[in-house]
C-alpha positions, -999 to +999 in steps of 0.1 A: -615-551+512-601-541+544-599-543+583-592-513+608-574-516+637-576-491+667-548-486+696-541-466+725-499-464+727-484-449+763-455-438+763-432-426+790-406-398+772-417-364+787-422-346+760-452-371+744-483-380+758-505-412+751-526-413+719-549-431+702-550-439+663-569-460+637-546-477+610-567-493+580-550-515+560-565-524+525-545-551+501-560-564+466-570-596+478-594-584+511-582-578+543-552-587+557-537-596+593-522-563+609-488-587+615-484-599+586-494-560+571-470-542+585-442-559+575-452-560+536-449-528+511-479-540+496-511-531+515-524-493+509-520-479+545-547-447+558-546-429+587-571-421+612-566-392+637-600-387+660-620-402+630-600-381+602-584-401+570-549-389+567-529-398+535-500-425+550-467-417+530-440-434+558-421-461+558-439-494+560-417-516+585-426-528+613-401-509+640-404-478+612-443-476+609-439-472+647-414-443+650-436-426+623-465-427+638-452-418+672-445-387+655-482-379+648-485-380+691-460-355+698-476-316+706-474-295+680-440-281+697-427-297+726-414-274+754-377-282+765-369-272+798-334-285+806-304-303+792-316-336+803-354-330+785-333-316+750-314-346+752-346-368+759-367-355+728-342-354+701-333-394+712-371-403+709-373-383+676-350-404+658-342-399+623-366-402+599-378-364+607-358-333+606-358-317+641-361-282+650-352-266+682-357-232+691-335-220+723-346-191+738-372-185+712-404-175+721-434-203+710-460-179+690-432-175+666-432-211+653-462-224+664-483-215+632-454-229+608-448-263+636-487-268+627-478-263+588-452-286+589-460-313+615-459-340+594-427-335+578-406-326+609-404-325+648-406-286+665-398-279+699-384-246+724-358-251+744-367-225+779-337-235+799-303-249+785-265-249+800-238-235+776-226-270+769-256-278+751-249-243+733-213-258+723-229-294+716-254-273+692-232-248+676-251-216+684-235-187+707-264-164+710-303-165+714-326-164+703-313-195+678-334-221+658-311-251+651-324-275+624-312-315+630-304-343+607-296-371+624-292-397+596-269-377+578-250-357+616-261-321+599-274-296+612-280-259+606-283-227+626-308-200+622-302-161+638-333-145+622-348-123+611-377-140+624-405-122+603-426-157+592-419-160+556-378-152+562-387-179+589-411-203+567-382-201+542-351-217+564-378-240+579-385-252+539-351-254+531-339-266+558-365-298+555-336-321+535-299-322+541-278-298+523-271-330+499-298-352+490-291-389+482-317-397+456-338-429+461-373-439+458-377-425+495-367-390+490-383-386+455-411-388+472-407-369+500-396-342+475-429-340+458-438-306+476-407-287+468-408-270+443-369-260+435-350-275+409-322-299+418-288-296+409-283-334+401-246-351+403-243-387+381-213-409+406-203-442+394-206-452+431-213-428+460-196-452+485-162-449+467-139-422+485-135-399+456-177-395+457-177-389+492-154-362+486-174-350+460-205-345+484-183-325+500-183-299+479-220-301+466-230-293+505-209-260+509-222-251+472-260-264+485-258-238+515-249-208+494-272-217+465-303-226+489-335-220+457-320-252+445-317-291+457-281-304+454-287-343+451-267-370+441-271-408+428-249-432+419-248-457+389-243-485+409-270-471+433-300-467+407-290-477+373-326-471+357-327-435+374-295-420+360-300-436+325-329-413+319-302-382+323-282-400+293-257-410+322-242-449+325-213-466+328-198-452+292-207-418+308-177-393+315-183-390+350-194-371+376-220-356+354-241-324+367-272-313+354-305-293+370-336-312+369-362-288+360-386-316+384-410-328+348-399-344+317-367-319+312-333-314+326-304-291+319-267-293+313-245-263+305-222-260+284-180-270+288-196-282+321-208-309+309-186-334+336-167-328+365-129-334+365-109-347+399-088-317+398-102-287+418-138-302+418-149-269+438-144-245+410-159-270+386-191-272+400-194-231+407-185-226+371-215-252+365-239-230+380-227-196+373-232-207+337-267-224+340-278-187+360-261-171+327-281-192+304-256-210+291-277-240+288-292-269+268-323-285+273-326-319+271-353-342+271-355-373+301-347-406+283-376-425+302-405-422+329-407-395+349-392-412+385-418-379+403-445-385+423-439-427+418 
């Protein structure tokens, strides 16, 4: 019901080195032609790495499958040991992984966590650095651990303590952007966190006043860090903000923590979010659902989890 394909991928950025990997490709009508596999979100993809099966969760086109799995060739952490080689492993990175960079931090102190977390993000040490990349990374003392979003031009900053679960902890949090948009995508990748999410209803997170919404929901994300902040818009993902009893006869924004299962949670007189002093609004909204000032509601549809 399947074919297996086998590859040996050189590449020439420093910081990689050539690998081999098996891709099996498996549809519901017997095998298919890698080409034509690729580029179709039908097939059920597994991974082979030196002969073990590896559960295939990326993206499943063409130019996409490839940065993914260039990701599975990269050391465990990469050593950095100029300007030049920082710059050269955060382009080939790319964006569909969160980066980490250590500068001036010692390898043994992320090296057990970079194995943990391999598949979810890129690790490297930076040994040798000029102080412009120190401005270009925000940091202005070592040792530092800067965490990288590309896709969304984030990125975070991390002084210690560097015991490993105060460590495992920012490198957990620090997995998704401050603000989540919530799609298909990052529902799944959000299966193995286990916080709730603070969840804002838009009409439309392309219109201005949404933009300056997220904003807000970032600052409040980085002092509130045991939750997810996400957001969605109706025009976005109808279906997904219907099951929070949110639509276009909806007084909008709407707010309301997701407790991850078949509940969610508004609190009460915060129930939406007026234009005027947005800030406070949504700080009332969770000083209230920490008070217990809450109702429980039930979703109107099919859990959207683990799909």
């Amino acid at each position: 019901m399947g074919r297996c394909w086998s590859w040996t991928t050189p590449t020439s950025i420093r910081p990689f080195r050539p690998w081999t990997l098996s891709l099996l490709i498996s549809t519901p009508h017997g095998a298919a032609t890698a080409s034509a596999s690729l580029l179709s979100a039908y097939p059920t993809l597994k991974l082979f790495m030196h002969g073990v099966p590896i559960e295939y969760n990326g993206p499943r086109k063409a130019d996409s499958l490839v940065r993914y799995l260039k990701k599975f060739a990269a050391p465990d952490v990469s050593i950095l040991d100029s300007d030049s080689a920082i710059s050269d492993f955060v382009q080939a990175a790319g964006t569909y992984f969160p980066i980490y960079i250590g500068f001036g931090l010692n390898e043994s102190l992320i090296s057990k966590l970079a194995i943990k977390y391999k598949k979810k993000a890129w690790f490297s040490v930076a040994k040798d650095f000029s102080e412009d990349v120190m401005v270009l990374y925000d940091f202005d003392k070592v040792p530092a651990l800067a965490s990288l979003h590309p896709t969304y031009n984030e990125h975070n900053i991390f002084y210690g303590p560097y015991e490993e679960e105060v460590l495992e902890k920012f490198i957990r949090h620090s997995l998704f952007p401050l603000a989540v948009p919530i799609n298909y995508e990052t529902l799944k990748l959000l299966n193995d966190d286990e916080r709730k999410i603070v969840l804002t209803i838009v009409e439309d997170v392309d219109e201005e006043k949404s933009k300056k919404l997220i904003k807000i929901l970032k600052s409040a994300a980085s002092a509130n860090r045991d939750f997810v902040f996400g957001y969605v818009g109706i025009k976005q993902w109808e279906n997904f903000a219907d099951i929070f009893g949110a639509n276009k006869k909806t007084r909008l924004p709407k707010v309301v923590v997701w407790d991850r299962m078949e509940g969610y949670f508004t609190v009460n007189g915060s129930e939406s979010i007026d234009e005027e002093d947005q800030a406070s609004q949504v700080s009332q909204f969770l000083e209230g659902y920490k008070e217990g000032r809450i109702i429980k509601e039930r979703i109107g549809g099919p859990s959207f989890m683990g799909s």
